[in-house]
C-alpha positions, 0 to 999 in steps of 0.5 A: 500500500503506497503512502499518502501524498504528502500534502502542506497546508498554508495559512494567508494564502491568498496573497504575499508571503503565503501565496509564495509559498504555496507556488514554491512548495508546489514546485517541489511536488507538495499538495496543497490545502490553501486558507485564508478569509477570501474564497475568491482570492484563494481559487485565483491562487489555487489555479494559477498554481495548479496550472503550472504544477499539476500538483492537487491544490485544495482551497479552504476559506475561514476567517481565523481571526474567530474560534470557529475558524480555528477549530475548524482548520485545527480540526483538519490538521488534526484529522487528515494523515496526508498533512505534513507541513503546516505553514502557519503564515495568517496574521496582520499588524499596524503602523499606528502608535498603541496611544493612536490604536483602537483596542478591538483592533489590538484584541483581534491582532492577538488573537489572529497573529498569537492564538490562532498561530498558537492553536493551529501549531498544537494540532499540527504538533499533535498529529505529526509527533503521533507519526514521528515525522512534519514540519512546522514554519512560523511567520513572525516578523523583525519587529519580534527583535526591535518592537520600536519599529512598529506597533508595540503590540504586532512586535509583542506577538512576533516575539510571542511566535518566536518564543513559541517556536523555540518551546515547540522545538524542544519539545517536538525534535525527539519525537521527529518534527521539525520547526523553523520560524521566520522573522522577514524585513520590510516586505513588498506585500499588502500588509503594509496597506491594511496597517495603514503604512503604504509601502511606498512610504518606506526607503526602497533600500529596505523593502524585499519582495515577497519571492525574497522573503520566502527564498532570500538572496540576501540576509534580509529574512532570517529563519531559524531552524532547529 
C-alpha cells in the first residue's frame, strides 16, 4: 500500500508571503490545502498554481481571526494523515502608535497573529509527533527583535511566535518534527496597506519582495531552524 501524498497546508494564502509559498512548495511536488478569509482570492491562487504544477491544490476559506475558524482548520490538521507541513503564515499588524490604536483592533491582532498561530501549531504538533515525522514554519516578523519599529503590540506577538517556536522545538525534535520560524524585513506585500503604512512610504533600500522573503538572496529574512 503506497503512502499518502504528502500534502502542506498554508495559512494567508491568498496573497504575499503565503501565496509564495504555496507556488514554491508546489514546485517541489507538495499538495496543497490553501486558507485564508477570501474564497475568491484563494481559487485565483489555487489555479494559477495548479496550472503550472499539476500538483492537487485544495482551497479552504475561514476567517481565523474567530474560534470557529480555528477549530475548524485545527480540526483538519488534526484529522487528515496526508498533512505534513503546516505553514502557519495568517496574521496582520499596524503602523499606528498603541496611544493612536483602537483596542478591538489590538484584541483581534492577538488573537489572529498569537492564538490562532498558537492553536493551529498544537494540532499540527499533535498529529505529526503521533507519526514521528512534519514540519512546522512560523511567520513572525523583525519587529519580534526591535518592537520600536512598529506597533508595540504586532512586535509583542512576533516575539510571542518566536518564543513559541523555540518551546515547540524542544519539545517536538525527539519525537521527529521539525520547526523553523521566520522573522522577514520590510516586505513588498499588502500588509503594509491594511496597517495603514503604504509601502511606498518606506526607503526602497529596505523593502524585499515577497519571492525574497520566502527564498532570500540576501540576509534580509532570517529563519531559524532547529
Amino acid at each position: 500500500m503506497s503512502a499518502p501524498a504528502r500534502t502542506t497546508l498554508v495559512t494567508g494564502a491568498s496573497s504575499g508571503i503565503g501565496a509564495i509559498y504555496a507556488d514554491r512548495l508546489a514546485r517541489r511536488g507538495w499538495n496543497l490545502i490553501l486558507v485564508a478569509r477570501s474564497a475568491s482570492r484563494l481559487a485565483e491562487v489555487a489555479s494559477g498554481i495548479g496550472t503550472d504544477t499539476g500538483v492537487t491544490v485544495e482551497i479552504f476559506a475561514a476567517d481565523l481571526g474567530t474560534p470557529s475558524g480555528q477549530r475548524q482548520i485545527a480540526k483538519r490538521l488534526t484529522e487528515d494523515a496526508s498533512i505534513a507541513m503546516l505553514v502557519n503564515n495568517a496574521g496582520f499588524g499596524s503602523a499606528a502608535s498603541l496611544l493612536e490604536s483602537d483596542p478591538e483592533t489590538m484584541a483581534a491582532m492577538i488573537d489572529l497573529n498569537a492564538g490562532a498561530v498558537t492553536r493551529l501549531a498544537m494540532a499540527a504538533a499533535s498529529a505529526f509527533a503521533a507519526r514521528g515525522e512534519g514540519a512546522i514554519i512560523n511567520m513572525a516578523s523583525i519587529a519580534a527583535l526591535a518592537p520600536r519599529l512598529l506597533n508595540g503590540v504586532y512586535g509583542g506577538t512576533k516575539a510571542f511566535v518566536v518564543a513559541l517556536s523555540e518551546a515547540l522545538h524542544r519539545e517536538l525534535e525527539p519525537k521527529g518534527v521539525r520547526v523553523q520560524v521566520v522573522l522577514p524585513g520590510a516586505t513588498a506585500t499588502d500588509f503594509w496597506r491594511i496597517s495603514g503604512m503604504p509601502v511606498e512610504q518606506l526607503p526602497d533600500t529596505i523593502v524585499m519582495s515577497a519571492e525574497d522573503a520566502v527564498t532570500p538572496r540576501s540576509q534580509a529574512s532570517i529563519k531559524v531552524s532547529w
